[in-house]
C-alpha positions in Angstrom: 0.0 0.0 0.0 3.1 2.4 0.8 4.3 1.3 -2.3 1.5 2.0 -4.3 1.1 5.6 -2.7 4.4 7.0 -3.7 4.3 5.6 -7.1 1.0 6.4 -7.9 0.9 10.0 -8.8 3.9 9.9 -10.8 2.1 6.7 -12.9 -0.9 9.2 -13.6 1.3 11.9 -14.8 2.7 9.1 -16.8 -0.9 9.3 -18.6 -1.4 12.8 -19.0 -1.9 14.9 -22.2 0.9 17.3 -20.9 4.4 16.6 -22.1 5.6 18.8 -19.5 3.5 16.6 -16.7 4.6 13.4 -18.3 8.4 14.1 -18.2 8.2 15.0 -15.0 6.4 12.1 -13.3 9.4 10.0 -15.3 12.1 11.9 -14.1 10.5 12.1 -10.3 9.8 8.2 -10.5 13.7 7.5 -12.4 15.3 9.7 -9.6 13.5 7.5 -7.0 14.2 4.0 -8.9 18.7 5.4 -8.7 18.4 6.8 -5.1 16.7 4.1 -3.7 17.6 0.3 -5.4 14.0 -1.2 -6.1 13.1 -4.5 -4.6 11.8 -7.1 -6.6 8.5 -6.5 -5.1 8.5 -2.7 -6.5 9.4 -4.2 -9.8 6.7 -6.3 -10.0 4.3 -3.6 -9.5 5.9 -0.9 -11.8 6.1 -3.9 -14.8 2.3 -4.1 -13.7 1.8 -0.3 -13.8 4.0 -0.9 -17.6 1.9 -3.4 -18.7 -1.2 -1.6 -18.8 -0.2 1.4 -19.9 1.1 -0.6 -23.1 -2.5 -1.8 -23.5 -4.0 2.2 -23.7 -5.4 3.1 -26.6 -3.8 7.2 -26.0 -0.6 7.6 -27.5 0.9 9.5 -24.9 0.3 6.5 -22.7 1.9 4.6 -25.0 5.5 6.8 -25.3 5.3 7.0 -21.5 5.1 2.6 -21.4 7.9 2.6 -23.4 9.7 5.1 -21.5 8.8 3.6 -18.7 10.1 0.5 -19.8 13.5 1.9 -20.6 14.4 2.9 -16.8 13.4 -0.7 -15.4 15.4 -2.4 -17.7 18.4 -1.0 -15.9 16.9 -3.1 -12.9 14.6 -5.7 -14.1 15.8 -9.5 -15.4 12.5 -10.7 -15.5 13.1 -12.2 -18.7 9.1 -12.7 -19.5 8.5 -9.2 -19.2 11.1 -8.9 -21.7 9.7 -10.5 -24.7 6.4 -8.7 -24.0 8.6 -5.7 -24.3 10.3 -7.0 -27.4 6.8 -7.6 -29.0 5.5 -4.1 -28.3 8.9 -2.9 -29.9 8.0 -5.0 -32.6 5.0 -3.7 -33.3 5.5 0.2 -32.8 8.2 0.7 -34.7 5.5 1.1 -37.3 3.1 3.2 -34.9 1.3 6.2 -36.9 2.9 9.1 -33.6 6.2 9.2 -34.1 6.8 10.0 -30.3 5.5 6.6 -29.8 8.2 5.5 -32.4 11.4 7.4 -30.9 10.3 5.8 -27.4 10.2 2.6 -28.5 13.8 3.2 -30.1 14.6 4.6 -27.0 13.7 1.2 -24.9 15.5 -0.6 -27.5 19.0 0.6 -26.4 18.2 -0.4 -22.9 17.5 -3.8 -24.6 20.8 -4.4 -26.4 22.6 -3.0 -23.5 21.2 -5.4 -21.2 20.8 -8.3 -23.9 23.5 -7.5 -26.1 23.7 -8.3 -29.9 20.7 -10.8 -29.7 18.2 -7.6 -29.6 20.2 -6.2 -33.0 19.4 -10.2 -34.7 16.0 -9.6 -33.4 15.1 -6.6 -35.0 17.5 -6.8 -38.0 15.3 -7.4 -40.8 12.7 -5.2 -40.0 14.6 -1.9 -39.3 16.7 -2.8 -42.5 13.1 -3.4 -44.4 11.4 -0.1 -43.0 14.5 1.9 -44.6 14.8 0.4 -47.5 11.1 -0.2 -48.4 10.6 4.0 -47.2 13.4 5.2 -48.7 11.2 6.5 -51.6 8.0 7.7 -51.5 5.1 5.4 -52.4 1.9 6.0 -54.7 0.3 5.8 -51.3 1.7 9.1 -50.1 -0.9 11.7 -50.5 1.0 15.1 -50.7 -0.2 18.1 -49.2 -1.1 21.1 -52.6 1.8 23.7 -52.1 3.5 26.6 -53.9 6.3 25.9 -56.5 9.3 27.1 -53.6 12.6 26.1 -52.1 12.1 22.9 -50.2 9.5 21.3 -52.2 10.4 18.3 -54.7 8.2 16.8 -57.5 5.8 14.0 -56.6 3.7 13.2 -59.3 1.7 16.0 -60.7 2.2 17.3 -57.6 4.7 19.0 -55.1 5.1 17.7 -51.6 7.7 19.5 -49.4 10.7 17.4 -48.8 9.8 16.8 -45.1 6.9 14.6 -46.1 6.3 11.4 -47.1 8.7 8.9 -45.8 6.8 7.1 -43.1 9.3 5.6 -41.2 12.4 6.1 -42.6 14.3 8.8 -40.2 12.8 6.3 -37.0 13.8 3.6 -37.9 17.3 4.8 -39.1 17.2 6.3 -35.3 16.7 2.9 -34.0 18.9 1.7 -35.8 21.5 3.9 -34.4 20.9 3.2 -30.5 20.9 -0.2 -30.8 24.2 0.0 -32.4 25.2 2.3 -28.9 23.8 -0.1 -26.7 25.7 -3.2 -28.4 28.7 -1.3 -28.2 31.8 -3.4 -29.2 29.7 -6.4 -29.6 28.4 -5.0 -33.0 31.5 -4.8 -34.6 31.2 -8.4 -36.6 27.8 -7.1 -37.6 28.9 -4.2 -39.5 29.2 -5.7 -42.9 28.8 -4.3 -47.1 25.3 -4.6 -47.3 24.7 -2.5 -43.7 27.1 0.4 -44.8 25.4 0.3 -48.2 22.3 1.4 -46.4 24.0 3.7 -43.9 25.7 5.7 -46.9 22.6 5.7 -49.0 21.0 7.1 -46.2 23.3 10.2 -46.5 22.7 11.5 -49.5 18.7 11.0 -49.0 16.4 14.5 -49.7 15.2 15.0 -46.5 17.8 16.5 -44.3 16.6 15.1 -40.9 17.3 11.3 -42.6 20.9 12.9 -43.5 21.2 14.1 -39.7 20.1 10.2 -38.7 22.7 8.9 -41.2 25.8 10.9 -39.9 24.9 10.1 -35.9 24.7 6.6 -37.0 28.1 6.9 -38.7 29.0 8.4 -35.5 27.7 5.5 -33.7 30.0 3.1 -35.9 32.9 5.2 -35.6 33.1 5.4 -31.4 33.1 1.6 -31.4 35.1 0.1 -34.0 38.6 2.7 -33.3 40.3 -1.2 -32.7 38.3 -3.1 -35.5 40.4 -4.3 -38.8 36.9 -4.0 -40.6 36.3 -0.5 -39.4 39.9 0.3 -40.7 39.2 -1.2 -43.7 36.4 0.9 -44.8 37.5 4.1 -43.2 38.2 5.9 -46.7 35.1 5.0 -47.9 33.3 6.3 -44.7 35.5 10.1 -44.8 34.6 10.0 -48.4 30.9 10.4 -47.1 32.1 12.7 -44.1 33.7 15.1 -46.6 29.7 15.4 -48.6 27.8 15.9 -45.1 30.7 18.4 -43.6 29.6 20.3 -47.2 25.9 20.1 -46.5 23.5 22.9 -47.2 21.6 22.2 -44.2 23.4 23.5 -40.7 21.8 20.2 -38.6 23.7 18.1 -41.3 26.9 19.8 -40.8 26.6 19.4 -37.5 26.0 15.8 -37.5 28.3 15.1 -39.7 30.8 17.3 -38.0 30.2 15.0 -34.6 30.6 12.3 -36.7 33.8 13.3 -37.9 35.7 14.0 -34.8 34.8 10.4 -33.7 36.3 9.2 -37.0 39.6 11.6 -36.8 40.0 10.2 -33.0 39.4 6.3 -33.4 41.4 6.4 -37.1 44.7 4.3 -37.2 46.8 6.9 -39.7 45.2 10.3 -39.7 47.0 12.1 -42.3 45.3 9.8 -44.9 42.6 11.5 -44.3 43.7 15.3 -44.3 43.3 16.0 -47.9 39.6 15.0 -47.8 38.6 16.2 -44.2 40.7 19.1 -43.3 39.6 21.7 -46.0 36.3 21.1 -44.5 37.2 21.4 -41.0 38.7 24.6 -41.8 35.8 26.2 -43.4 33.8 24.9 -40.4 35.5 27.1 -37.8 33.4 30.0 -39.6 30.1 28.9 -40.7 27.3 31.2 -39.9 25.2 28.2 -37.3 27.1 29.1 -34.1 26.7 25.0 -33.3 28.7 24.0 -36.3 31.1 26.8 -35.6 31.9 26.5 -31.9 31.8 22.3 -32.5 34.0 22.7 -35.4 36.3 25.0 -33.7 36.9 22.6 -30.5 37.6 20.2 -32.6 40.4 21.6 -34.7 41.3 21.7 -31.2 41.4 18.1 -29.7 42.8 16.9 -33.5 44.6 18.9 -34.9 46.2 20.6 -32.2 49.1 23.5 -32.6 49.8 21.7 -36.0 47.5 24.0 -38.1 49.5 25.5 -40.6 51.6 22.3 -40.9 48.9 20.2 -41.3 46.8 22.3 -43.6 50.2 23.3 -45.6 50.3 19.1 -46.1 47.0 19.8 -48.5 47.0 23.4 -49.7 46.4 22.6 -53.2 43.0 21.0 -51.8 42.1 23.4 -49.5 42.5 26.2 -52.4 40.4 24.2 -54.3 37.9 23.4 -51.8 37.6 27.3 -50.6 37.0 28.1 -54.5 34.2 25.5 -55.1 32.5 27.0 -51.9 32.9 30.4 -52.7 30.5 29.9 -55.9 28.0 27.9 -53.6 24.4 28.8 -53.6 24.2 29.5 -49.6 25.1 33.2 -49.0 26.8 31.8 -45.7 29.3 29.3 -46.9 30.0 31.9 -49.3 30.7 34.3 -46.7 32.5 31.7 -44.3 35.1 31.3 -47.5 35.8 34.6 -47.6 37.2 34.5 -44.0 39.0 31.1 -44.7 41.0 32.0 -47.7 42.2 35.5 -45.9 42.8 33.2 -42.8 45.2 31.4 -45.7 46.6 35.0 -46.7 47.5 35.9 -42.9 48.5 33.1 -41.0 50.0 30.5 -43.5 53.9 30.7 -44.8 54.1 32.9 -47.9 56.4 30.4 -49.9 52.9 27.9 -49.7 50.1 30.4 -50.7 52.3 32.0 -53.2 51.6 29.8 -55.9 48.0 29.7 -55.5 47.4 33.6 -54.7 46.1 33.9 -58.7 43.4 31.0 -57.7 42.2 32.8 -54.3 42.0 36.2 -55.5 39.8 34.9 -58.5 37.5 33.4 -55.9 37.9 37.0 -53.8 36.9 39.1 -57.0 33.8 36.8 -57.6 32.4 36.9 -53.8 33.3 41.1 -54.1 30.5 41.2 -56.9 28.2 39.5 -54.6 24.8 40.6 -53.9 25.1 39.8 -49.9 26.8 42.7 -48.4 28.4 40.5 -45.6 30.0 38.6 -48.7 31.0 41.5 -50.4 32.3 42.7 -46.7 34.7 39.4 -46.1 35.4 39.1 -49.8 37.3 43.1 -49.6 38.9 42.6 -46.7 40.5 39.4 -48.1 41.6 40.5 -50.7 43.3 44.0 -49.0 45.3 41.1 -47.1 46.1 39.6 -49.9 47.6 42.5 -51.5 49.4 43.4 -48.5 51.0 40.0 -48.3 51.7 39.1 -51.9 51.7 42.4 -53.5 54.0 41.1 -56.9 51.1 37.8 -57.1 48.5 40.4 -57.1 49.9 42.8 -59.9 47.6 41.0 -62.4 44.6 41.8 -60.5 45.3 44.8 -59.4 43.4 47.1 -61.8 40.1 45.1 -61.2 40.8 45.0 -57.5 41.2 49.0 -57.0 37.9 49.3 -59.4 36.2 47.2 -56.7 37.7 49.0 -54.0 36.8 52.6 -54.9 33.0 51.3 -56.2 32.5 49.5 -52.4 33.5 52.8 -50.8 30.3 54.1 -51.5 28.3 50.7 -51.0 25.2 51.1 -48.9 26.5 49.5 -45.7 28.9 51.6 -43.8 30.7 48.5 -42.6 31.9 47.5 -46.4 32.9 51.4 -46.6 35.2 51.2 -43.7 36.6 47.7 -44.9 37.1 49.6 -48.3 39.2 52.1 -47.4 40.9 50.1 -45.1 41.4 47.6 -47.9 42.7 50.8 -49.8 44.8 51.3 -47.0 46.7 47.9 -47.8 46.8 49.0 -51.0 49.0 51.8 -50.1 51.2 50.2 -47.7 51.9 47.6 -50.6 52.4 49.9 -53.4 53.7 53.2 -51.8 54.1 55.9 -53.8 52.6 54.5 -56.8 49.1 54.4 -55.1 49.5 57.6 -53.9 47.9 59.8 -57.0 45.3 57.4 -57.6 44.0 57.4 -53.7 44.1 61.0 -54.0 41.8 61.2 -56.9 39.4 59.0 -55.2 39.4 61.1 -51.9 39.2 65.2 -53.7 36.5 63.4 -56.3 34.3 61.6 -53.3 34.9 64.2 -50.2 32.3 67.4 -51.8 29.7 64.5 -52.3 27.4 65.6 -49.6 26.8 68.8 -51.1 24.6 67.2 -53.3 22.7 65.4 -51.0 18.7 65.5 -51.8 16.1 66.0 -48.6 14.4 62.9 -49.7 18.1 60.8 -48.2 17.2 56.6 -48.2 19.2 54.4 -46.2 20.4 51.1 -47.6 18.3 51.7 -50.3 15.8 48.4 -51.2 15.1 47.3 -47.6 11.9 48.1 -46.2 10.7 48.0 -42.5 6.8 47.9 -42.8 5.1 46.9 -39.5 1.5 46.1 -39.3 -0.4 45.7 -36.2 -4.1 43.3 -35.0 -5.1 40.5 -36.2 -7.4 41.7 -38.4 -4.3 43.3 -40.4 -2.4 39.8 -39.7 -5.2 38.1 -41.6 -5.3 40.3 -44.2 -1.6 40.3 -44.9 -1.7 36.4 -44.5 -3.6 36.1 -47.3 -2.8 38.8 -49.5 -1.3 37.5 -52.7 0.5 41.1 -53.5 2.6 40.5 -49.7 3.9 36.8 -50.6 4.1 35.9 -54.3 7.3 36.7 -56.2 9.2 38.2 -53.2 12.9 38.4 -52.1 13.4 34.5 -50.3 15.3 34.1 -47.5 17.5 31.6 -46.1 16.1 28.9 -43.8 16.9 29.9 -39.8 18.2 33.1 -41.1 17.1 37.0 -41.2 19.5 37.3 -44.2 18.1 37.5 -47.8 18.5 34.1 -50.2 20.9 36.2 -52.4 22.7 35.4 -55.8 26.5 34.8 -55.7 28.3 36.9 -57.5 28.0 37.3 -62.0 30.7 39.2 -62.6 28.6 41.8 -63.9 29.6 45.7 -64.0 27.0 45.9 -61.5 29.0 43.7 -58.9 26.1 41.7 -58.8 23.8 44.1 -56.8 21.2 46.7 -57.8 23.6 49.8 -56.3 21.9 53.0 -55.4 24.6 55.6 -54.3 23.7 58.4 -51.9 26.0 61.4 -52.1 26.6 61.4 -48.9 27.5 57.6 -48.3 30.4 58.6 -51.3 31.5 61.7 -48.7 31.2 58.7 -45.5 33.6 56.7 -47.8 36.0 59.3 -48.5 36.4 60.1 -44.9 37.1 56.7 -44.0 40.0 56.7 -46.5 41.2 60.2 -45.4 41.7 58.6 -42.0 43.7 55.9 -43.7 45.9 58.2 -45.7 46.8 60.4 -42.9 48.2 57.3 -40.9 50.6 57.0 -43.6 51.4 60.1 -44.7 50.6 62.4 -41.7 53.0 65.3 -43.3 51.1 65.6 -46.6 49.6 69.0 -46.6 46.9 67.3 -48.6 45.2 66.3 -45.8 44.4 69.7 -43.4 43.5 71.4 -47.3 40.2 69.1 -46.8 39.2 70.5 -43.0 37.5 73.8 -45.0 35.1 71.0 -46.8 34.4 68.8 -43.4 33.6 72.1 -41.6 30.8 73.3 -44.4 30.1 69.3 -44.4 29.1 68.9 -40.6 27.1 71.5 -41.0 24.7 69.8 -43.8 21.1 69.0 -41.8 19.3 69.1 -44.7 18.8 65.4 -45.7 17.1 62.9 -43.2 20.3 60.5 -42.3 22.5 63.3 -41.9 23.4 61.8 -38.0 25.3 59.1 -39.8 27.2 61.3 -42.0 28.0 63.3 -38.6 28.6 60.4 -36.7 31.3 58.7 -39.1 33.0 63.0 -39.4 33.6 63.2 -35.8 34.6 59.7 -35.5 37.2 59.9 -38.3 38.5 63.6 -37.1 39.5 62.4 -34.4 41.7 59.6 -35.3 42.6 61.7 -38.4 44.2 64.6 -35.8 45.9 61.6 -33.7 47.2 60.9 -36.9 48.7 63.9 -38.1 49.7 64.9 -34.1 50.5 68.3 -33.7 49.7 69.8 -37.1 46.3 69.7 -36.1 46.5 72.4 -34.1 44.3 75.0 -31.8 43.7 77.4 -34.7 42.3 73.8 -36.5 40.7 72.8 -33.9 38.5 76.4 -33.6 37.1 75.3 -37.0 35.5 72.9 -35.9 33.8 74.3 -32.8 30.8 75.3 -34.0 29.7 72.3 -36.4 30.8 70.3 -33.1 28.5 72.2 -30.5 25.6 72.6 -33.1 25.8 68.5 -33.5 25.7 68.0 -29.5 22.5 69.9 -29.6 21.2 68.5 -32.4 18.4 66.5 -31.0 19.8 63.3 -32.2 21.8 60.9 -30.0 23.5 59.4 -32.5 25.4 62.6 -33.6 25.2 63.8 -30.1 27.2 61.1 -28.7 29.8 60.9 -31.8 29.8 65.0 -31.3 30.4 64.8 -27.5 33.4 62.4 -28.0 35.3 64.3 -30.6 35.0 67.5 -28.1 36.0 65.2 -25.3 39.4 63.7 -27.2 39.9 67.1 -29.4 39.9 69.2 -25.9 42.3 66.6 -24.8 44.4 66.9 -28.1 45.2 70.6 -28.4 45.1 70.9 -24.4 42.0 71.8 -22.0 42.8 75.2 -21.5 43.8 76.8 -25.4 40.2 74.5 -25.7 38.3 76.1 -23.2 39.6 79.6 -24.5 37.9 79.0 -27.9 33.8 78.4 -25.9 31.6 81.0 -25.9 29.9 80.9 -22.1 27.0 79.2 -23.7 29.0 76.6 -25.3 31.3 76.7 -22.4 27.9 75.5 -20.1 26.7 73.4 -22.9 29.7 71.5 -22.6 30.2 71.4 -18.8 26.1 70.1 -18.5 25.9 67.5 -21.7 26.3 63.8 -21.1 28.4 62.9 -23.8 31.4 65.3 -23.0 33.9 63.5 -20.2 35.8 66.4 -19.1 
């Protein structure tokens, strides 16, 4: 009866239509079953309690039984009790909820571990069937009507989305997976041709969640057959289908296949077999946009490879150039992006004697990802290549003229981040080239500067991007189905807020509709002034541009002016650290009005950039010669606002 009291309201939240209630009483009753060692006379109640909850007709009953089932095992040998458990496997394997399904998968790994391979004989032929025989859809499969879109794959006449349709198939794969884990070493003679055949069809299925199945199974293999002749016998074959899933357009196949191949790198015999195929991948792991992929990939450079990067990636170089160029014409903005960073990781951190040969290949990768229409690619893809030039400045001559064209034509791009990579690029440039640069960056700088001036009032920022925001639910409804909102619209990238964008064409376009604001050509310019005068702070060139920024900063006639004030403060001052004393007190009083009128502008962008150029400026040409210049309103203005640190 004591018995019966504690369990009991942990078996009725066993049966309730709450997940949340149902874990819980599991959890509660598991916790109870470890701290205190069940007798065999509070086993025989809880197989009871088991047994009809198996017999319920409600499927959560059903995952809970199996469930269930799973946590006595680790106490029960009541071998009776088993083959009724065996038969319920048996038979909801195939069960229509597919909760039901993963629980019984679940209690299955509890079998094998406490009945070793003779649960994997049991159930060979039927998991093996159930992939096979759902591995294509049938003329059963009704398909749900849907839109011609990304995702959804001819059936028929008709389109079904390539999440639907396969009955079993990702299940039973599953199953196959933790019975293989509970076996453990036992399953090594199992693993024969006609298995892996299966296993590796798996991984090039459609549906991406029986590609995640197929690599965890892999990983499953891997973790117990490190000692295995077989395993090492087939391990080419298996990083051959590592090196596809690592490549994987889906970011929960890269994953799994990433898991999978740090098992494989850690239980292989000879690793450096395997570099030329895995490694490349590895690499461009470290900065793929999913932060799991990323952060897994990058602790596992870590436990593999070790301080042995460049020597290890130097061992394949002409693979990894050849890998990084394939991805950089991918279809997925991201991977496109992620081999931007990888090749100027090459550029920076790898001997110059081993990328020199191949610096034509990268940068013809580079230029391509420059004309791309994701910013972020066009971002990594300029700064790349500004490394580049820096570091091979003879094996970039070739490309230079295309490469400066870019340059100057991204330093008036709509996003202020490619504008400051530009002229930083540009920057390279000049370190690389000297005085031969010189002229040409000047050009730029006296052509781009004046821009603002013609500025219209009706400003756009980012041009193309709208921000429309509709409120109820009576407006949700109509926008729902409203035709005009969803047909023949920009697509975006599954899990992402970023546009499904074109590489790039190598159109004169750059492969981007590009509408230049004046005033994002003046932003540009003063990013590159600020890189000129860190080079060649002497050049009078420079201060003959501080009559232009003072009639500049005081431009308020176009909506985004704050940016434009923003970036003018925040490059003057670097610009006067630059040039160190030649910008002096009688430059400084130039700029105190524009400076004051943009601290009580209204807006706390320009306020704040404003209030730190007084703040480092005052600092620069000394408080008092500073203070001298205020009129007593500015004087108090500065003294009260809370952007100015005195």
């Amino acid at each position: 009866f004591i018995m019966a009291e504690v369990f009991a309201g942990w078996i009725a939240d066993l049966q309730d239509e709450k997940h949340l209630n149902r874990q819980r009483g599991l959890k509660l009753l598991a916790v109870e079953l470890k701290k205190n060692t069940p007798t065999n006379e509070t086993l025989s109640y809880l197989i009871e309690q088991d047994q009809e909850l198996m017999g319920s007709s409600s499927w959560e009953s059903l995952q809970s039984a199996f469930l269930l089932a799973a946590e006595l095992l680790k106490y029960s040998t009541d071998n009776v009790w088993m083959k009724q458990i065996i038969e319920h496997c048996h038979k909801n394997l195939e069960n229509k909820e597919v909760r039901v399904r993963l629980a019984a998968s679940e209690c299955l790994k509890q079998l094998s571990i406490s009945q070793g391979i003779s649960v994997y004989v049991e159930f060979k032929d039927q998991l093996l069937h159930m992939i096979t025989d759902n591995f294509e859809r049938g003329d059963d499969d009704e398909p749900n009507p849907a839109v011609e879109s990304a995702g959804l794959v001819k059936h028929g006449t008709d389109l079904m989305h390539d999440t639907e349709g396969w009955k079993f198939l990702e299940t039973s794969l599953i199953a196959l997976r933790l019975i293989i884990e509970g076996t453990g070493e036992a399953f090594v003679p199992h693993l024969t041709h006609s298995l892996l055949e299966i296993i590796f069809r798996c991984l090039h299925h459609t549906n991406r969640f029986v590609r995640e199945g197929g690599f965890f199974t892999v990983t499953a293999l891997c973790s117990l057959c490190n000692s295995s002749d077989i395993f090492q016998g087939i391990a080419m074959e298996i990083a051959k289908q590592l090196a596809v899933g690592l490549a994987d357009n889906w970011s929960q196949v890269r994953y799994a296949a990433s898991v999978a191949t740090r098992t494989f790198m850690q239980n292989v015999q000879d690793k450096k077999l395997y570099y030329s195929l895995l490694v490349p991948r590895m690499c461009l792991n470290r900065y793929y946009v999913a932060e799991g992929v990323r952060l897994y990939s990058l602790n596992t450079w870590k436990e593999v490879i070790g301080a042995a990067g460049k020597e290890v990636v130097g061992s394949c170089m002409k693979e990894t150039v050849e890998f990084y160029g394939d991805q950089a014409k991918a279809n997925n903005h991201a991977v496109r992006e992620a081999s931007c960073h990888c090749i100027a990781e090459l550029g920076l951190r790898m001997e110059k004697k081993t990328v020199s040969p191949f610096v034509s290949d990268l940068l013809k990768a580079l230029m391509m990802c420059f004309k791309d229409a994701s910013w972020p690619v066009r971002d990594a893809a300029c700064t790349a290549c500004g490394n580049f030039v820096l570091s091979f400045p003879e094996e970039s001559r070739p490309s230079l003229d295309e490469l400066f064209k870019l340059w100057t034509s991204h330093l008036v791009d709509n996003i202020a981040s490619v504008r400051d990579n530009s002229a930083i690029a540009l920057g390279n440039y000049m370190r690389a080239y000297g005085e031969e640069a010189v002229p040409k960056i000047k050009e730029v700088i006296s052509l781009n500067m004046p821009r603002a001036k013609e500025q219209p009032v009706d400003s756009h920022l980012n041009q193309g991007i709208e921000n429309t925001t509709v409120f109820g639910v009576a407006a949700k409804k109509l926008r729902d189905n409203d035709p005009a909102l969803h047909c023949e619209k920009q697509q975006y990238s599954c899990g992402s807020l970023g546009p499904k964008l074109k590489r790039g064409t190598g159109d004169e376009d750059f492969g981007f509709e590009q509408g230049i604001e004046p005033w994002e050509a003046t932003d540009g310019a003063l990013y590159l002034l600020r890189e000129y005068s860190s080079l060649y702070p002497e050049d009078p060139f420079i201060s003959s541009f501080f009559p232009v920024l003072v009639e500049i900063a005081g431009i308020r006639s176009f909506a985004h002016y704050h940016f434009l004030n923003e970036c003018l403060w925040n490059q003057l001052v670097k610009i006067a650290k630059n040039i160190g004393q030649r910008f002096d007190i009688e430059t400084a009083k130039l700029f105190i009005t524009p400076m004051f009128e943009s601290l009580s502008c209204g807006n706390r962008i320009a306020m704040n950039a404003a209030g730190f150029a007084i703040s480092e400026l005052r600092q620069h040409v000394g408080k008092t010669e500073f203070d001298n210049l205020l009129t007593p309103e500015q004087m108090e203005t500065m003294k009260s606002n809370e952007f100015v640190v005195l």
